[in-house]
Each structure stands twice: as C-alpha cells, then as structure tokens.
C-alpha positions in Angstrom: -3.7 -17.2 31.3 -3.5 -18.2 27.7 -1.1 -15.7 26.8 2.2 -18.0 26.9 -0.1 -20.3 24.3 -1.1 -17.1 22.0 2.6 -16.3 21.6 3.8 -19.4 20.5 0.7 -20.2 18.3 0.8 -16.9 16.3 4.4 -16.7 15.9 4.0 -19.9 13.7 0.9 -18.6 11.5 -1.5 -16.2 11.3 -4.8 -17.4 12.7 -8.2 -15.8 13.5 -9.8 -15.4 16.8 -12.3 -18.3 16.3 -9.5 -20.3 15.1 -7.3 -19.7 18.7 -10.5 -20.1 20.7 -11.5 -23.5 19.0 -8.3 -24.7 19.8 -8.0 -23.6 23.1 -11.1 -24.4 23.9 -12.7 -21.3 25.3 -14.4 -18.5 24.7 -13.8 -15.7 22.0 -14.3 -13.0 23.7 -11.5 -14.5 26.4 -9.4 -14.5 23.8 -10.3 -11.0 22.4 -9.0 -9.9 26.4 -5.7 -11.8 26.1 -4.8 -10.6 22.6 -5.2 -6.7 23.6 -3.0 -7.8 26.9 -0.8 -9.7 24.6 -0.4 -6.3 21.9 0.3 -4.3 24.8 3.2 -6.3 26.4 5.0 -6.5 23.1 5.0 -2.9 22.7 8.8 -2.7 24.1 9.4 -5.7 22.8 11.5 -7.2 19.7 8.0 -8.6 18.7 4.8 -6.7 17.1 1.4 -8.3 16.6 0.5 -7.8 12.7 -3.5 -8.0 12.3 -4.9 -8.2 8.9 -8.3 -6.6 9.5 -11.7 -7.8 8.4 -12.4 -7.6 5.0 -15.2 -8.0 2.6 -14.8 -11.0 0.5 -17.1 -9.4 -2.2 -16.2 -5.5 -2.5 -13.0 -5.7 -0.3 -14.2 -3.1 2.1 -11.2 -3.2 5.0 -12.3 -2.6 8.4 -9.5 -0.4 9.6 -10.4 1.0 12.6 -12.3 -2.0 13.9 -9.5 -4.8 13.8 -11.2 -7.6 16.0 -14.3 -7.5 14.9 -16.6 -10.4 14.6 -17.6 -11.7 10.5 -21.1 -9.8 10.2 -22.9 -7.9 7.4 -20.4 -5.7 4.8 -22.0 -2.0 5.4 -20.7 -1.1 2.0 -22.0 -3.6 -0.4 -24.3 -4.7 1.9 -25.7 -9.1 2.3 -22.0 -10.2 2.2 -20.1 -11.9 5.3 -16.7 -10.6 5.8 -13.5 -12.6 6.3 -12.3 -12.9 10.2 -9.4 -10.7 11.0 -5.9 -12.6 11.3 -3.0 -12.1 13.7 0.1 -12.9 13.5 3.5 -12.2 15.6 6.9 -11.1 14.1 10.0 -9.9 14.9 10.1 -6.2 15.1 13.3 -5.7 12.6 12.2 -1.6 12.2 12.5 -1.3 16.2 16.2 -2.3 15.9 17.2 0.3 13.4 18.8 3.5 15.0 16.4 6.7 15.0 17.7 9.9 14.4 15.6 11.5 17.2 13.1 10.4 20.0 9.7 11.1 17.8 11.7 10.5 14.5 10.3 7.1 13.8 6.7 8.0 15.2 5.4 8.1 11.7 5.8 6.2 8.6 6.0 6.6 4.7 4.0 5.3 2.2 4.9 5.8 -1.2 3.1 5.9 -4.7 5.2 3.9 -7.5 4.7 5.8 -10.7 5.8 9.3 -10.4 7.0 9.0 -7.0 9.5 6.9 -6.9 10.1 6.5 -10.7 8.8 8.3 -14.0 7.9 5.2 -15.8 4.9 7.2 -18.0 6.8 6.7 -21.1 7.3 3.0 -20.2 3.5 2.1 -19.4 2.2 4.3 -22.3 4.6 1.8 -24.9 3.2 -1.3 -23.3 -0.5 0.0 -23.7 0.5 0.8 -27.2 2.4 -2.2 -28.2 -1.2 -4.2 -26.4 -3.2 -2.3 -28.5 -1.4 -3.3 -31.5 -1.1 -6.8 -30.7 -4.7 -7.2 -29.8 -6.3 -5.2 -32.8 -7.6 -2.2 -30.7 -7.0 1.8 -30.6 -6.2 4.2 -27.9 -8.4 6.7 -27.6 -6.9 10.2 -27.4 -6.0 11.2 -23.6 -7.0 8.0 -22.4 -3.4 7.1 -21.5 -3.1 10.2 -19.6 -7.0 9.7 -18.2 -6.0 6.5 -16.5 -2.7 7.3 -15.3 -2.7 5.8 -11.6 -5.6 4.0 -11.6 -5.9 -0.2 -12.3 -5.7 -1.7 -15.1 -8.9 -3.4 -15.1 -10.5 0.4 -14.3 -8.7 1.5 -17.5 -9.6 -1.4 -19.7 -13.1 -1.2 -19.1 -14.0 2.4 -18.1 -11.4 4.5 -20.0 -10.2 2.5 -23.3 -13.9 0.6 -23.0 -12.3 -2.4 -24.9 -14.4 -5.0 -22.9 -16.2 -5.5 -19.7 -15.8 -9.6 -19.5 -13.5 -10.1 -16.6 -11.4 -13.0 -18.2 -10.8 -10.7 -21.0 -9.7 -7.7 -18.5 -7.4 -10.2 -16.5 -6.3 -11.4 -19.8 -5.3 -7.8 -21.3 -4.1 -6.2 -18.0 -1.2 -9.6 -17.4 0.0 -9.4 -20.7 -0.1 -5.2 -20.9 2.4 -5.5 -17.8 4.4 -8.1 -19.8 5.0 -5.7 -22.5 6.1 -2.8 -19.7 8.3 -5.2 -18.0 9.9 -6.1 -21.3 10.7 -2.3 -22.1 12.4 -2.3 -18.8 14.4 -5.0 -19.1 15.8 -3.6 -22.4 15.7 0.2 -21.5 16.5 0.5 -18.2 14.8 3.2 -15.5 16.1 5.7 -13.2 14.7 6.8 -9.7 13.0 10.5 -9.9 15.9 13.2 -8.6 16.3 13.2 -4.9 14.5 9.5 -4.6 17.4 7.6 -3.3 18.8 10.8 -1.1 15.3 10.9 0.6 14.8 7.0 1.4 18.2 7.5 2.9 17.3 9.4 5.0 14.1 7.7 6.3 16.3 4.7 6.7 19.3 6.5 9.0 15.9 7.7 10.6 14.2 4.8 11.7 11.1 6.2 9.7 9.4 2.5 8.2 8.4 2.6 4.3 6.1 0.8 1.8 5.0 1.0 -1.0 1.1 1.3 -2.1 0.6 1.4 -6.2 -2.1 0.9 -8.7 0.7 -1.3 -10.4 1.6 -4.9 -10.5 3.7 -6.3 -7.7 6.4 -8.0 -10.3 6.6 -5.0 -11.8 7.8 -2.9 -8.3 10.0 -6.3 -7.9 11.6 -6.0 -11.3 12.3 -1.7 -10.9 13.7 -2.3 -7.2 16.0 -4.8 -8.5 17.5 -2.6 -11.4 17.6 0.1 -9.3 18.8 -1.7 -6.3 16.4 -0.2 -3.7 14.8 -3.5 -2.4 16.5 -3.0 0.9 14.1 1.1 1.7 10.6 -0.7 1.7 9.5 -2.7 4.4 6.2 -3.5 2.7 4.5 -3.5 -0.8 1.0 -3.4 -1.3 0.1 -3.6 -5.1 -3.1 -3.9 -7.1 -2.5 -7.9 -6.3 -3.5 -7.5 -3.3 -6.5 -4.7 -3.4 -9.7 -5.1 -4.9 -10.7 -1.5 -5.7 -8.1 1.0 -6.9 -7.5 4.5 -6.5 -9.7 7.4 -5.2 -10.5 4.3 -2.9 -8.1 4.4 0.4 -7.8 0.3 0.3 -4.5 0.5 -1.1 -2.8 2.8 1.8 -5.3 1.4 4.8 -3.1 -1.8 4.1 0.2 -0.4 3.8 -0.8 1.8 7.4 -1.2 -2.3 8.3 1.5 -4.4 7.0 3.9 -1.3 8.3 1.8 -1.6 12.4 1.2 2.2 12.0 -2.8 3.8 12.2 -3.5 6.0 9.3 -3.3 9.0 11.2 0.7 8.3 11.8 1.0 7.5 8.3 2.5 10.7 5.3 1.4 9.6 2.0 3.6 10.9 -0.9 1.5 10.9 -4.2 1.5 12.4 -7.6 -2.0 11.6 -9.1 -5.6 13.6 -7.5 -6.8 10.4 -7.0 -4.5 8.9 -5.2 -4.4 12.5 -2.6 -8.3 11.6 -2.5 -7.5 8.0 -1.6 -4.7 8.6 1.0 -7.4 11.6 2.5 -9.9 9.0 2.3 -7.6 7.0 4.5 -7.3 9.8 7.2 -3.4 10.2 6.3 -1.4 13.7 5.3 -0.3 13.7 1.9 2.7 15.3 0.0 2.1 16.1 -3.3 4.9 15.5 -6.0 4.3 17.9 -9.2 6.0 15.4 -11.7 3.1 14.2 -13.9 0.2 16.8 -12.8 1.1 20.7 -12.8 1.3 21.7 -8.9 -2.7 23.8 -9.1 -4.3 20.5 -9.7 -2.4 19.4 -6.5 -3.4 21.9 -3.7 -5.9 19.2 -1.9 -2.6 17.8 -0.8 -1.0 19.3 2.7 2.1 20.3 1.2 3.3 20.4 -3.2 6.9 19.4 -3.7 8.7 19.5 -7.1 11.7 17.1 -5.9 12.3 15.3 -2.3 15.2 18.0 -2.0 12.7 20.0 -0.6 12.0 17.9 2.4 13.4 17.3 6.1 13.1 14.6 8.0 12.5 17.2 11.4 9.9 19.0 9.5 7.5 15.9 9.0 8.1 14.5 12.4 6.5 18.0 14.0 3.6 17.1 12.4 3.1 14.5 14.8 4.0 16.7 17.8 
C-alpha cells in the first residue's frame, strides 16, 4: 500500500522505521511488512535497500543479524538504548558491472589496509617516532610492532601507556596521522606485489570491494589517490567510523553492510591475528597474507598466501557453492 511512498521517501534520505511510520501515519510494524516486500522487489532491480543496523550509542555494539530491530536494552554493555536502524535506497551501480560467471559476484571482498593492500610499516613507525619526539615521550621497545593493526587510541593508552584522558588520545592519535600523511606525501608508497593484478580481477568479475582498516579514513584517501586505485573499493570503513577496533568484528560487520552482502558471503583478506579473530568473529572466511607476521602465527585463517598471485577468482567463488 505504502510501498510507492517508501520508495520515493528513502531514495531522498535515510530514515528510520519510526521516522516513515510518523509520517505516514500508521503503524510500525505495517511498515516493517512493506519494507521486507519493498527489499524483495528490488532484488532484480537497478535499486538496493542499504540498512544501517542498530547500534549502541555507548559501546557501538552493531546488530548485524537483527537489522529492523526495535531501540531496546544494549546486551553488551548493558542500560544503554540503541540507535534505530536506517534505510536508505540507491542505485545498484555493482549490479551493472559485467560478471565473469553466474556465481562470480555472489561474494564480496573486504580488505585490510596496512599489509594488505600496502606495506606502510615503515611509514607509521616514522610518524609514531617523529610524535614521540615532538611530544617529549619514548617508545617502548616492540610496542610499534605490539600495536601494529590495532587503533590508535588502543595503542596510546594500552601499548605506549602515554595517557588515558581521551582529549589527550584524540589529540596524539590526529596529529600521529599528520606526521604519516606527511611522509607520504614526500616519499611516496607502492601497492604490495600482485595488489593491482588482483583488484583487477575482482572488478572484470563483478566481485564488490571495501575496505575495513584500524587506520584513518584521510589516510586510505591520500594512498588511493597516489596510487590511483580509488576507482576498486566500493566502500571504506575506517576507525572514523567504528568505535572498538580489532579482535572486535565491528569494523568488517560494516563493510558486509555498506557493500549489501551478510557476513557469511563476505572473504576477508587480513595480515594481522587480530584482525583473522575479528573477521571470524564476524562469521566471514579469511585469507591470510604473510607480509608482516611469519605464515605459523597465521594458520587460524582458512587459507595463508604470500602474494595475491596465488589466488583465482574461480577458486573463491566455490566456496560459496
């Protein structure tokens, strides 16, 4: 009935279901019916219904696998309310991209930053060290390696242990990124061998990428630009946009969103033990790239790869039968 309605009003903005029924003026759970009704018929369409799912405003706990549910009780941190869920409608540009098989593009590829995509370790270890020395402090030996993958605010306060005041964290973590961003501008960066041969060939596959880092999103802005890869990642999910980093699966549960794809359809390609953890956490397979951790610390991951070369695109679509 209100379908026509639902379609014009979330192609505009996202909204919430509360916010459609107060201004339709009915029910929610009438307009829970016409939303599932409305997801299905825009299955073969040029159109997909994005839903960003509850959330806890407090700890950031993501409902994943519950996307219209009411605001209620967190059951992770407990005696918060979460934020409602929002829709929204787009155009479905991945549907229009030619797939190399029928099941090809059944699946999608989320990617780590550091040491996936780029070896930036050198990078990030001179802006921690040029931080340190602006701001008076040490590095601890084997923290830079300790902390590899995980946010900054987790390595200012739990590794380095320089403070635990959140303005001070904020403070230290923007200005630590300033200093990497400033080594790239002057240095330059590379992609990791067989980076730009792979995404390749998830693009003349149909297969949809994103990327989900511990990292800044400027920073993922600034290396795609050098390198010229803006146009492989449909999505980027950064530590802007999570409130809990690596071993928790936040991170890739939004990227599985902003891409339309459950976790279960979704190969993660990592390099750090937390982040297999996180993406396992998440319900997703994981490839393991042995770049910056020696291949025996990586065997929780379903398959250890040394470069991309080692990959095909068939292979990873029979996972998915």
């Amino acid at each position: 009935m209100f379908r026509k309605d639902l379609m014009q009003m979330l192609s505009r903005k996202p909204m919430s279901i509360n916010e459609i029924a107060r201004l339709l003026e009915v029910g929610t759970r009438e307009i829970q019916e016409d939303v599932k009704h409305l997801i299905k018929s825009l299955r073969h369409s040029n159109y997909r219904m994005v839903v960003t799912p509850a959330q806890c405003r407090k700890c950031g706990f993501v409902f994943a696998q519950d996307k219209l549910r009411k605001p209620g009780k967190c059951p992770s941190c407990h005696g918060t309310w979460i934020e409602e869920p929002m829709l929204h409608i787009e155009q479905n540009r991945i549907r229009e991209r030619p797939r190399a098989s029928p099941s090809a593009g059944h699946w999608a590829a989320i990617f780590d930053w550091d040491g996936v995509i780029i070896d930036s370790m050198r990078q990030h270890q001179r802006g921690w060290s040029q931080l340190a020395q602006a701001e008076g402090y040490t590095m601890p030996a084997g923290a830079f390696e300790r902390g590899f993958g995980m946010k900054n605010d987790q390595i200012i306060s739990q590794i380095l242990g320089w403070t635990k005041d959140p303005v001070e964290v904020e403070r230290l973590s923007r200005r630590k990124e300033v200093f990497y961003r400033s080594v790239l501008e002057v240095e330059g960066i590379e992609p990791l061998p067989g980076v730009r041969a792979w995404l390749g060939s998830l693009q003349r596959a149909g297969i949809p990428c994103a990327v989900a880092s511990s990292t800044e999103a400027e920073n993922i802005r600034v290396v795609l630009r050098l390198l010229t890869l803006e146009h492989c990642f449909q999505a980027i999910v950064s530590a802007d946009d999570v409130s809990t980093g690596k071993p928790d699966p936040q991170v890739f549960l939004l990227a599985a969103t902003k891409l339309g794809f459950s976790p279960e359809r979704c190969i993660v390609f990592e390099d750090a033990t937390v982040g297999i953890e996180a993406a396992h956490a998440a319900g997703m397979r994981v490839i393991a790239l042995s770049t910056t951790s020696p291949a025996t610390s990586l065997q929780a991951a379903e398959r250890v790869i040394s470069t991309f070369d080692e990959l095909e695109i068939g292979e990873l679509a029979a996972w998915f039968g």
